[in-house]
C-alpha positions in Angstrom: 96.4 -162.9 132.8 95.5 -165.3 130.0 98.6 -167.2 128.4 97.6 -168.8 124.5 100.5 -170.3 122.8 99.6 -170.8 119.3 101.3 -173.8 117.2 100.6 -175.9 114.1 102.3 -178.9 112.8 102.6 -177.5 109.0 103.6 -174.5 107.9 101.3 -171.5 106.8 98.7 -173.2 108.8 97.1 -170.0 109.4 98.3 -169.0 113.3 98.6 -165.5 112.9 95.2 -165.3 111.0 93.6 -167.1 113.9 95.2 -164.8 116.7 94.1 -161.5 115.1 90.6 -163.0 114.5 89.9 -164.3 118.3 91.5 -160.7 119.5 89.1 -159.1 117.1 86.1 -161.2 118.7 87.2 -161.5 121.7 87.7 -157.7 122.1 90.7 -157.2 125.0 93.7 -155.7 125.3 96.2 -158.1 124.3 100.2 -158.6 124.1 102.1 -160.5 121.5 105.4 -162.1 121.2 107.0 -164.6 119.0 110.3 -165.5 120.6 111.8 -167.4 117.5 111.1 -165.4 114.9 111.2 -167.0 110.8 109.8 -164.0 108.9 112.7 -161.9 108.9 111.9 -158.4 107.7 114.7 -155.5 107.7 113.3 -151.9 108.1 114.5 -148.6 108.7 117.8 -150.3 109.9 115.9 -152.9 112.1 115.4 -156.5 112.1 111.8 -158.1 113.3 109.4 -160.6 112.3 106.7 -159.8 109.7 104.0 -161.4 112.1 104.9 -159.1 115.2 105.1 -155.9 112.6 101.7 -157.1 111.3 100.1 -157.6 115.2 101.9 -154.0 116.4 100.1 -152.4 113.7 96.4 -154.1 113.3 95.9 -153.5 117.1 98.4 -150.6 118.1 100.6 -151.8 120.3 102.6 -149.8 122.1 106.0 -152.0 122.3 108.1 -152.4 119.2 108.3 -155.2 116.8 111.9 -156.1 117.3 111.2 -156.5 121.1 108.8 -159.1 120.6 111.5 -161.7 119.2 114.4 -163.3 121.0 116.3 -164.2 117.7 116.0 -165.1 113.9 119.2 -167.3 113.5 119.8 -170.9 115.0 123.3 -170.7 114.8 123.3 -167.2 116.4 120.5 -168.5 119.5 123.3 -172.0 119.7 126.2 -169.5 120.1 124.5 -167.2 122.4 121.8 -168.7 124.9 121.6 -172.7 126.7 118.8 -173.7 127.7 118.3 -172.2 131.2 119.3 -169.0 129.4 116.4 -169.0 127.2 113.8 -169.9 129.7 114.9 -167.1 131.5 114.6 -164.7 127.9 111.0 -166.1 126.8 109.8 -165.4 130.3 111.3 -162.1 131.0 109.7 -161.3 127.4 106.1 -162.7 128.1 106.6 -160.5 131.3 107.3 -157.4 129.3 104.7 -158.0 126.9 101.7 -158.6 129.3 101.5 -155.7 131.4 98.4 -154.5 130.9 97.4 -156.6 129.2 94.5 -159.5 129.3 95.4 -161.8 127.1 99.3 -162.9 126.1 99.5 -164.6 122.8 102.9 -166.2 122.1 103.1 -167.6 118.4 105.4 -170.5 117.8 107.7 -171.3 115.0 106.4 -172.4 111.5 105.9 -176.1 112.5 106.0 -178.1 115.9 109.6 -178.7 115.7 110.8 -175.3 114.1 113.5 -174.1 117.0 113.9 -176.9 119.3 117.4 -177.2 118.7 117.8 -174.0 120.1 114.9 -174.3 122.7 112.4 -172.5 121.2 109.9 -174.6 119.6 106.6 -174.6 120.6 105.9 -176.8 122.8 109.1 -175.9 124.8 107.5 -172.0 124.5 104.3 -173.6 126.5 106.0 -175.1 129.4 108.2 -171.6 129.7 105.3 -169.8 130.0 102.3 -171.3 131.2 98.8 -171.0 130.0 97.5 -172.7 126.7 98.6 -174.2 124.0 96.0 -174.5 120.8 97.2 -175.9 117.7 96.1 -174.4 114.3 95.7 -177.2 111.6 94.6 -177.0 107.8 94.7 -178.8 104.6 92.4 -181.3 102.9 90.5 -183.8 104.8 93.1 -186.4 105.3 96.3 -184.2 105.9 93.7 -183.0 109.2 92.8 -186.3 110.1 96.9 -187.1 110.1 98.2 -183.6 112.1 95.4 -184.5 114.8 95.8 -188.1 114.8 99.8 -187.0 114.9 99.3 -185.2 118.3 96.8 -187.9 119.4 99.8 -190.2 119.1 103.1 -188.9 119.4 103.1 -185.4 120.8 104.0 -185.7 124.4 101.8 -182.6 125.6 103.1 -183.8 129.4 103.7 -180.7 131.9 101.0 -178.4 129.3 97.1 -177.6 129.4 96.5 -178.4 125.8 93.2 -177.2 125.2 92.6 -178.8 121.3 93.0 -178.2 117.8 91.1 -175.0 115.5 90.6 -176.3 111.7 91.6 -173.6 109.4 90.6 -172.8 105.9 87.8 -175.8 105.4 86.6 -175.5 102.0 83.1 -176.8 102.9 82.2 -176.1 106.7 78.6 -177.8 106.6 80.3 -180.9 105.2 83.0 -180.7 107.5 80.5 -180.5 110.2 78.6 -183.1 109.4 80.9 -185.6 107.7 84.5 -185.4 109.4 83.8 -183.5 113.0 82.2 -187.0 114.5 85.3 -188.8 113.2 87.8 -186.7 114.7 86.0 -186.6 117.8 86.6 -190.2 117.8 90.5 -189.6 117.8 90.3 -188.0 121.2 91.4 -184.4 120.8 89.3 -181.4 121.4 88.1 -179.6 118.4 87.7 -176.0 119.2 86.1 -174.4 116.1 86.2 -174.6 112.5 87.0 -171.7 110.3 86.1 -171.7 106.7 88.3 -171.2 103.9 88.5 -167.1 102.8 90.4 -166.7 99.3 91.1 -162.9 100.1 93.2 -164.1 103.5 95.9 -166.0 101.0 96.7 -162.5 98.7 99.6 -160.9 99.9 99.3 -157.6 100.8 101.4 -154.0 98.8 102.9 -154.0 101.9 104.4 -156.7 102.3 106.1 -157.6 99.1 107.1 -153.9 99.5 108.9 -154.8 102.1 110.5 -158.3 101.0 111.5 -156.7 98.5 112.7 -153.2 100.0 110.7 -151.7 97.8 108.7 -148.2 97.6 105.2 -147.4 96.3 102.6 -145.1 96.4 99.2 -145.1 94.8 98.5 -144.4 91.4 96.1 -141.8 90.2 94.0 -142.5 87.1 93.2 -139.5 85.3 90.2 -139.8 82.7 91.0 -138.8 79.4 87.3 -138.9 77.9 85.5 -136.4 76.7 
């Protein structure tokens, strides 16, 4: 059983973009879970994460949403779980969500340090669970050369199989290629692929606002009038 634990040091980085496209390419029967989750969506009396509803649906996962999440609420997680507690939670969820399964991907907060006061930030979700940790990074040149030279520096990756960064949403990917991957190979930290920029991927969908904003719809149909 493969273990991923995906992280990035900014928010909307692009982590749950990434996971469905390397399940899409990779093509094997994965499991998901996202112990802290912090996009809280109430449905049919239900709370979960919009990421885990998103993953259930795209691939069909049997297991339910809300059982993919630990908690949405620091000051509920402080009240109810130490640190022992929630080692023993993550793990019995990665355990529930990998049978049958090849591949586990565990998504981590919305930054590196999103949770850790209640145990649950990413790195801490790596050394719970095993496997590898890959860090999603995006933004303009210099805000990439800063995350990885961040980790390069002051991200104690000690006790976890880091396996390197992926570059999300580069505007130019044959500049990039040529112009900043030799520099950042410099820095010292694997660069696992480069994915270019896709304006489609930053529209939100019907769906969600629909249901941010408990909202229904339906479609629309356009009857011609001409003659």
């Amino acid at each position: 059983m493969n273990k991923v634990i995906i992280a990035s040091l900014r928010r909307n980085a692009g982590k749950t973009t990434v996971m469905v496209g390397l399940t899409q390419a990779l093509n094997k029967r994965i499991g998901y879970l996202k112990p802290f989750g912090d996009r809280l969506i109430y449905n049919k009396k239900r709370l979960w994460d919009y990421d885990s509803a998103l993953i259930a649906n795209i691939f069909a996962l049997s297991e339910n949403p809300e059982d993919m999440s630990l908690g949405f609420d620091h000051s509920k997680l402080r009240y109810m779980y130490d640190e022992k507690i929630t080692q023993e939670k993550v793990a019995e969820l990665a355990a529930n969500m990998s049978q049958g399964k090849d591949i586990l991907f565990v998504e981590g907060g919305r930054d590196l340090s999103y949770g850790i006061s209640v145990y649950l930030d990413a790195l801490s979700l790596a050394r719970y669970v095993g496997g590898n940790l890959v860090a999603v990074v995006s933004g303009d040149e210099n805000t990439i050369f800063d995350d990885i030279t961040y980790i390069k520096k002051h991200v104690d990756v000690s006790g976890i199989n880091f396996k390197g960064v992926i570059i999300n949403k580069v505007q130019n990917i044959d500049d990039f290629k040529e112009t900043y991957l030799p520099q950042i190979a410099k820095i010292g930290v694997p660069v696992l692929g480069a994915i270019p920029y896709q304006q489609d991927l930053t529209y939100f969908s019907v769906n969600y606002l629909s249901e941010r904003l408990f909202a229904k719809w339906s479609p629309v149909k356009i009857i011609s009038t001409a003659r």
